[in-house]
C-alpha positions as CSV (number, residue, x, y, z in Angstrom):
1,X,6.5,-14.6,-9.5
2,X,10.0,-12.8,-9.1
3,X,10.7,-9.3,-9.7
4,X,14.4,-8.3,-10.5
5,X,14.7,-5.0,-9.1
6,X,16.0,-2.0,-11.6
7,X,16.0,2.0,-11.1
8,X,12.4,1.9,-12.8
9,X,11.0,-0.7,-10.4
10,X,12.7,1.3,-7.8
11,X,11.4,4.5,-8.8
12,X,8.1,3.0,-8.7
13,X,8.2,1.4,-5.5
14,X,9.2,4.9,-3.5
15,X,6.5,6.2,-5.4
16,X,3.8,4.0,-4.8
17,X,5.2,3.2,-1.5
18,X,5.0,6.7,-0.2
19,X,1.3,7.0,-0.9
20,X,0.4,4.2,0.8
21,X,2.7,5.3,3.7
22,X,-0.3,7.7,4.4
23,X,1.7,10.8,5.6
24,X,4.3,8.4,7.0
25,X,6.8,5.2,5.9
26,X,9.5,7.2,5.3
27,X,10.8,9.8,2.3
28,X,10.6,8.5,-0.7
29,X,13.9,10.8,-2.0
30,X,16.0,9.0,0.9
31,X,14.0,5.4,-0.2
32,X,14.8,5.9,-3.7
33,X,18.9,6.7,-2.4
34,X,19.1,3.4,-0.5
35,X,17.7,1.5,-3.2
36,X,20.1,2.8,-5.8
37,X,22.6,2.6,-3.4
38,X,21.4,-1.5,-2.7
39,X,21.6,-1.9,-6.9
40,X,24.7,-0.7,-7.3
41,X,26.3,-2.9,-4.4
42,X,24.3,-6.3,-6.0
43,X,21.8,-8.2,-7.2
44,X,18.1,-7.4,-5.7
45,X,15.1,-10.0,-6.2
46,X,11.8,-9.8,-4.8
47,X,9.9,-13.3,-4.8
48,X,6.5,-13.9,-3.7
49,X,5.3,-15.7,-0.3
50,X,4.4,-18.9,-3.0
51,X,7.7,-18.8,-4.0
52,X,8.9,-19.5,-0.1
53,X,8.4,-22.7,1.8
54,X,5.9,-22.6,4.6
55,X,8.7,-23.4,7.2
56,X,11.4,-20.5,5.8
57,X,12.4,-18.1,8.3
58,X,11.4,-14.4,7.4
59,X,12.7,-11.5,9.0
60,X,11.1,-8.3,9.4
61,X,13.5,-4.9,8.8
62,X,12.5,-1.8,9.4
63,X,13.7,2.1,10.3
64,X,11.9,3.0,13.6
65,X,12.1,7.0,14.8
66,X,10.8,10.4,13.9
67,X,10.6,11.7,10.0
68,X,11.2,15.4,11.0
69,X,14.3,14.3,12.4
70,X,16.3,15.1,9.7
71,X,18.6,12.1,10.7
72,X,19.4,9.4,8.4
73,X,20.1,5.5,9.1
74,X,23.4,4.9,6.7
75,X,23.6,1.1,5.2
76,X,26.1,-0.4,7.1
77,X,23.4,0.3,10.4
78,X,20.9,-2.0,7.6
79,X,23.0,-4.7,7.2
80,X,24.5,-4.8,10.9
81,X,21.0,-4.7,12.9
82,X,20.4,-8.1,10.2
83,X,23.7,-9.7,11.7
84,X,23.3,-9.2,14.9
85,X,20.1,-10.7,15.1
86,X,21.2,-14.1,13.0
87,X,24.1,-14.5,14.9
88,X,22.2,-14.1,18.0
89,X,19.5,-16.3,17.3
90,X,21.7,-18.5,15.1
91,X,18.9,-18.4,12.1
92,X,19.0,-20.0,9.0
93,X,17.2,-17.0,7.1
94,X,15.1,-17.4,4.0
95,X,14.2,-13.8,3.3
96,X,13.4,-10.5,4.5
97,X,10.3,-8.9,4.9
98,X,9.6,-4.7,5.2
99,X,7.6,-4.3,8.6
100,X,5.0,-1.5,6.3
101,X,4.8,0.2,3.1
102,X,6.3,3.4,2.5
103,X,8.5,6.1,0.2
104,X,11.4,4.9,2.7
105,X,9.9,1.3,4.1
106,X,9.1,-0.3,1.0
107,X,12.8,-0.7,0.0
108,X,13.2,-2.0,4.0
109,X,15.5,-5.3,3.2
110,X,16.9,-4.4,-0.1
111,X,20.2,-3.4,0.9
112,X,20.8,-6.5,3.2
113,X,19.3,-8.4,0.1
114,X,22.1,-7.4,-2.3
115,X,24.8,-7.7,0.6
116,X,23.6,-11.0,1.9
117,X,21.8,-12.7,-1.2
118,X,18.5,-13.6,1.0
119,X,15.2,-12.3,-1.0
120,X,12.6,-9.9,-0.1
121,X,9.4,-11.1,0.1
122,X,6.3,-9.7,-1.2
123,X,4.5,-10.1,2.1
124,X,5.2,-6.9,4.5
125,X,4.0,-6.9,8.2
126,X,1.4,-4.0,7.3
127,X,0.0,-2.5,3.8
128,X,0.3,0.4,4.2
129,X,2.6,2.6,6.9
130,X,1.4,2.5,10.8
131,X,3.1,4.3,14.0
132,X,3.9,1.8,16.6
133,X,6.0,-1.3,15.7
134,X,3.4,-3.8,17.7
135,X,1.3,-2.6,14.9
136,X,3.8,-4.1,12.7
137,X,4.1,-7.7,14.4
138,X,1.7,-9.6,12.5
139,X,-0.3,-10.1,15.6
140,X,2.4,-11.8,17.5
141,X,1.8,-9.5,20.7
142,X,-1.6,-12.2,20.7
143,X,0.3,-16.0,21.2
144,X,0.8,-16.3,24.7
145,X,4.1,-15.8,26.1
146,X,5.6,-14.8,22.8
147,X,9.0,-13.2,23.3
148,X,10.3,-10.4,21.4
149,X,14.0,-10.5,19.8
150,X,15.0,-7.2,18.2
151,X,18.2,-5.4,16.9
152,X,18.5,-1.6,16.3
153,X,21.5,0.3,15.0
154,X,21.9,3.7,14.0
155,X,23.3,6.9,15.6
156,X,26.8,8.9,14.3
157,X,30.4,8.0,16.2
158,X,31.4,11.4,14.8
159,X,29.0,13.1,17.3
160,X,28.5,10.6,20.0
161,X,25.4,9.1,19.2
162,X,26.3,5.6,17.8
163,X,24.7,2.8,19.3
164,X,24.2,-0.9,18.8
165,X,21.1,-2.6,20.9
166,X,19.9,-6.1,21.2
167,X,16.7,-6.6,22.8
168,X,14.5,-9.1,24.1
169,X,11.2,-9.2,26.0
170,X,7.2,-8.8,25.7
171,X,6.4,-6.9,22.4
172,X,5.3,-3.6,24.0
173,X,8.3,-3.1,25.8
174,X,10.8,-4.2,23.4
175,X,9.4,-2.0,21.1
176,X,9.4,1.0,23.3
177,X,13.4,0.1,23.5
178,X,13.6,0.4,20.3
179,X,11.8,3.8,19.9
180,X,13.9,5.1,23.3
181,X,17.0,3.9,21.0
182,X,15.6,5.6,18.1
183,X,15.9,8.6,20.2
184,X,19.1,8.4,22.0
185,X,21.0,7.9,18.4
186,X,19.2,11.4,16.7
187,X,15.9,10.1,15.4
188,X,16.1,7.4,13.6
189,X,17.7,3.1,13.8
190,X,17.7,0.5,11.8
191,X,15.8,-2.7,13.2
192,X,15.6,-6.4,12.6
193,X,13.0,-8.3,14.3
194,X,10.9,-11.2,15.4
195,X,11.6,-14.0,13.0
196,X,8.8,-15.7,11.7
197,X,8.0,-18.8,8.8
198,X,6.6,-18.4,6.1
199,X,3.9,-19.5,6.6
200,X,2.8,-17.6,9.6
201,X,3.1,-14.4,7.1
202,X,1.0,-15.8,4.8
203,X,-2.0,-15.6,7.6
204,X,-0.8,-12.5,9.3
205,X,1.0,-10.1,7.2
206,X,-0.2,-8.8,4.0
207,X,0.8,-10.6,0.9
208,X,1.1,-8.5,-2.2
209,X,1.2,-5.5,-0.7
210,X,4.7,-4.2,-2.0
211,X,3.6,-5.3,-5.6
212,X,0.6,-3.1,-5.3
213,X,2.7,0.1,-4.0
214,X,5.4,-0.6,-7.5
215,X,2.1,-1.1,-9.6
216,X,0.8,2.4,-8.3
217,X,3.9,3.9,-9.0
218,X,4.0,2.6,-12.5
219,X,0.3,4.4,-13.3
220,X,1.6,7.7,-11.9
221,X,4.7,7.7,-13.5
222,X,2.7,6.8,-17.0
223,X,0.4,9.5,-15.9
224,X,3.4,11.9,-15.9
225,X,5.3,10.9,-19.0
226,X,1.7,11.4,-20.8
227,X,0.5,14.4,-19.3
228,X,-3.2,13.0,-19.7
229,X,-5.0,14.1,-16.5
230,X,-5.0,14.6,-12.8
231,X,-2.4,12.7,-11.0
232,X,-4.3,12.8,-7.4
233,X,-7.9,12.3,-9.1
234,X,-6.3,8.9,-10.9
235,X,-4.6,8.0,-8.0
236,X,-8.0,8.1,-6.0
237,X,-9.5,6.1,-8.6
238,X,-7.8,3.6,-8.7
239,X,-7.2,3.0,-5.3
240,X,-10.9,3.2,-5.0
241,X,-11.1,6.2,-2.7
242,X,-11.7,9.8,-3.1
243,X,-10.4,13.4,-3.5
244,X,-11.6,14.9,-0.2
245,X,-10.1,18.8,-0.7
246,X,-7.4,20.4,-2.6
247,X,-6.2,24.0,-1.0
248,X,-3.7,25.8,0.9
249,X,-2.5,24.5,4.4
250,X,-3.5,27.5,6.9
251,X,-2.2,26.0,9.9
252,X,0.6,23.5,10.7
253,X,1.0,22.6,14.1
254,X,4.0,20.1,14.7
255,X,6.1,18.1,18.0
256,X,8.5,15.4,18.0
257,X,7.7,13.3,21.3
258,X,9.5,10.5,22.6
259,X,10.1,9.3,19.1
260,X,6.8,10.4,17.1
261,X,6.1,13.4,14.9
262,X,2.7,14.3,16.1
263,X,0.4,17.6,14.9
264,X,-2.6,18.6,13.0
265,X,-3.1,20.1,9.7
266,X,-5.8,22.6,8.6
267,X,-6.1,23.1,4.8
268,X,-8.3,25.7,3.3
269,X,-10.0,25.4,-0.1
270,X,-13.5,24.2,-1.7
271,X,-13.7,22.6,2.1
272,X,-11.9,23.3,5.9
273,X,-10.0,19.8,6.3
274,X,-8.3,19.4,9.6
275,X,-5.9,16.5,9.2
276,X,-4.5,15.1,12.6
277,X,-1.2,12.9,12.7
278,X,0.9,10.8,14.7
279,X,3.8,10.2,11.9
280,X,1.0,9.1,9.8
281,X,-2.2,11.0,9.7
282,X,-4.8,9.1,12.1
283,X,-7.9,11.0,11.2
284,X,-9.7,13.5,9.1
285,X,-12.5,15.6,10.0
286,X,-14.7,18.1,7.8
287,X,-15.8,21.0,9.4
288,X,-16.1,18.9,12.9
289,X,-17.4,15.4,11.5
290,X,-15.1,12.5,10.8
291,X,-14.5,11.3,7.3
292,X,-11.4,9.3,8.0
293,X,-10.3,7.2,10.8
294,X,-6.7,5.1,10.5
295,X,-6.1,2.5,9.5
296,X,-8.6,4.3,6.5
297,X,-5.6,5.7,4.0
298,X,-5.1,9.9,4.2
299,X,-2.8,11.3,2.1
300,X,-1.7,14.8,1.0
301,X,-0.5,14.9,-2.9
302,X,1.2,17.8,-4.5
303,X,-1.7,18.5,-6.5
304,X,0.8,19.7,-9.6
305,X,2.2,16.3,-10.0
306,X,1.1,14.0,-7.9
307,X,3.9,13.9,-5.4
308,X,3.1,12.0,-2.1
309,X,3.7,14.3,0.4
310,X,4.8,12.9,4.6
311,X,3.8,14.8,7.5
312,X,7.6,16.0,7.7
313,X,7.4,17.3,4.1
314,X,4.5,19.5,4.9
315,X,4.5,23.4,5.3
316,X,2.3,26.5,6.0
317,X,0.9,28.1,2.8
318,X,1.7,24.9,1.0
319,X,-0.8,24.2,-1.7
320,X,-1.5,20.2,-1.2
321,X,-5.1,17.8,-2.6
322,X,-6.0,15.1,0.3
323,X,-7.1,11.8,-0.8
324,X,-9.2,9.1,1.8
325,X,-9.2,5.7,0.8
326,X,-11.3,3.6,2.8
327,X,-9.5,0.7,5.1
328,X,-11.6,-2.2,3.1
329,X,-9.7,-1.5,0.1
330,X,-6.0,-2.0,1.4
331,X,-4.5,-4.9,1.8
332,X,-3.9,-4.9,6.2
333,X,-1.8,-6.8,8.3
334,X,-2.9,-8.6,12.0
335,X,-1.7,-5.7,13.7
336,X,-4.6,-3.5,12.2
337,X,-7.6,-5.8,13.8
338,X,-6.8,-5.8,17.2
339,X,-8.3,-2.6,19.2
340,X,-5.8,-2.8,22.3
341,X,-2.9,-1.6,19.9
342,X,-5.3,1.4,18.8
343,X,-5.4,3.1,22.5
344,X,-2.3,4.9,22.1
345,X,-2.9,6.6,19.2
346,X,-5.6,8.2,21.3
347,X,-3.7,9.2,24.0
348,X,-1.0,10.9,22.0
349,X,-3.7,12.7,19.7
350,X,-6.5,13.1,21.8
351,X,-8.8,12.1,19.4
352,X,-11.3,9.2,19.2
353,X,-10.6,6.7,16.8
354,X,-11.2,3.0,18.4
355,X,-15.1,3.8,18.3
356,X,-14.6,4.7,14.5
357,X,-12.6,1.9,13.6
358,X,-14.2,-0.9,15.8
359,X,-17.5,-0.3,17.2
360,X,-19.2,0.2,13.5
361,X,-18.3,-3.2,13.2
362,X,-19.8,-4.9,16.3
């Protein structure tokens, strides 16, 4: 099936998209710019993996970097990180896939999609938005000697910070480059990676994914138009999860290290919720027990009208409803069954979460 994009699909999709981002993925104001920006340079499509031979190359795109930031990847940085990495590899591309989904990520590939007329697929790395960009690799950090080939571009010349990288190595470290890069330019690049087929994504990423986040969007913009009922109640529903609090953030405590937004969140209402993130939130707990362990979905809504809300959105006294929806009902790339690539998040939180996400299952 093939979606033309318009405004409406794109509203929807930064929408939807920033839900699913779970506190990360990117703002959904600066998602909805690029993809107005993408529509009014050409023609967006979005086809479906069935759509795509098996043997087409697919290349992930991303923005890799720190929310809170306040820096911005302009389109140019898109569309050059693409180039660099064709040229390089000298690929014959057949589309472009968003490494997550996001307010910002699920528009990842639109902009090179109207400026080079290759498709986005409807197959991201990840369904929903993770923190490291192993995470996002479709389990490729698994095949034995698999070398990494990335691009990143982003910075301002204006102030120094412009810089183009090409990259290639193990996984881990050539994402860590990236995320070093991410840092050296102001926050955030723009990245092109690890060129797959087709059909590898069609075992390893998560097919569908992007039309669920525009088909969420669509239901809470319907929601709005009719002024029916309880935006973060629906959207709980029908993602098959539920409303864990709605209250007043007490405490906000919030670091950008080496590349990450990391903190916790205590919100105070009809229950004391203490919401702990590394760009997306990892875990939740309820008055000292765990409710929700990543890759499980947390989000913080405005409870007025639904509004996702990211970590870097969020402020003392803020009045926000957290929603949990449990891990079986997204759809989840590779990257999220593999334990290994969960031991970080650990370390930079200091909580336990391998134990919640993998042991239960053993």
């Amino acid at each position: 099936m093939r979606t033309i994009v318009t405004y409406e699909t794109a509203k929807a999709a930064t929408l939807g998209g920033a839900v699913f981002g779970g506190g990360g993925g990117g703002s959904p104001e600066e998602g909805l710019r690029l993809a107005s920006l993408a529509l009014e340079m050409g023609h967006v499509e979005i086809v479906t993996l069935d759509e795509v031979p098996p043997e087409a190359v697919l290349l992930t795109v991303s923005a890799v970097g720190a929310p809170k930031s306040g820096s911005k990847v302009v389109a140019s940085h898109y569309i050059k990180a693409v180039q660099m990495l064709v040229e390089a590899e000298r690929l014959k591309l057949g589309g472009l896939i968003t490494n997550e989904c996001g307010g910002l990520a699920c528009v990842n590939g639109w902009l090179q999609s109207a400026m080079l007329g290759v498709p986005v697929v409807d197959a991201p790395c990840n369904g929903r938005a993770h923190p490291t960009g192993v995470m996002g690799s479709m389990g490729l950090h698994r095949l034995k000697a698999y070398t990494s080939v990335q691009a990143a571009v982003g910075g301002d010349v204006t102030k120094d910070t412009y810089l183009e990288t090409f990259t290639r190595g193990s996984l881990d470290r050539a994402s860590s480059l990236v995320r070093q890069a991410s840092v050296q330019c102001g926050g955030l690049v723009a990245v092109a990676r690890n060129p797959v087929s087709a059909g590898y994504a069609a075992k390893h990423a998560a097919p569908g994914a992007l039309g669920r986040c525009i088909g969420l969007g669509q239901t809470i913009l319907g929601i709005r138009r009719k002024r029916s009922s309880s935006i973060p109640e629906t959207v709980a529903e029908v993602l098959g999860g539920t409303l864990l609090a709605t209250g007043r953030i007490a405490s906000l405590d919030i670091e950008t290290k080496y590349g990450f937004d990391v903190g916790t969140v205590v919100v105070e209402g009809t229950k004391g919720v203490e919401l702990t993130f590394w760009n997306e939130f990892m875990c939740a707990d309820v008055d000292g027990r765990r409710v929700a362990t990543f890759p499980d979905l947390i989000a913080t809504l405005d409870p007025k009208d639904g509004a996702p809300l990211t970590t870097a959105d969020l402020e003392t006294g803020q009045d926000v409803a957290v929603m949990v929806v449990p891990r079986a009902r997204l759809i989840l790339g590779a990257g999220m069954r593999d334990p290994v690539l969960f031991a970080p998040i650990e370390e930079a939180c200091g909580k336990e979460i391998i134990k919640y996400v993998f042991d239960e299952v053993k």
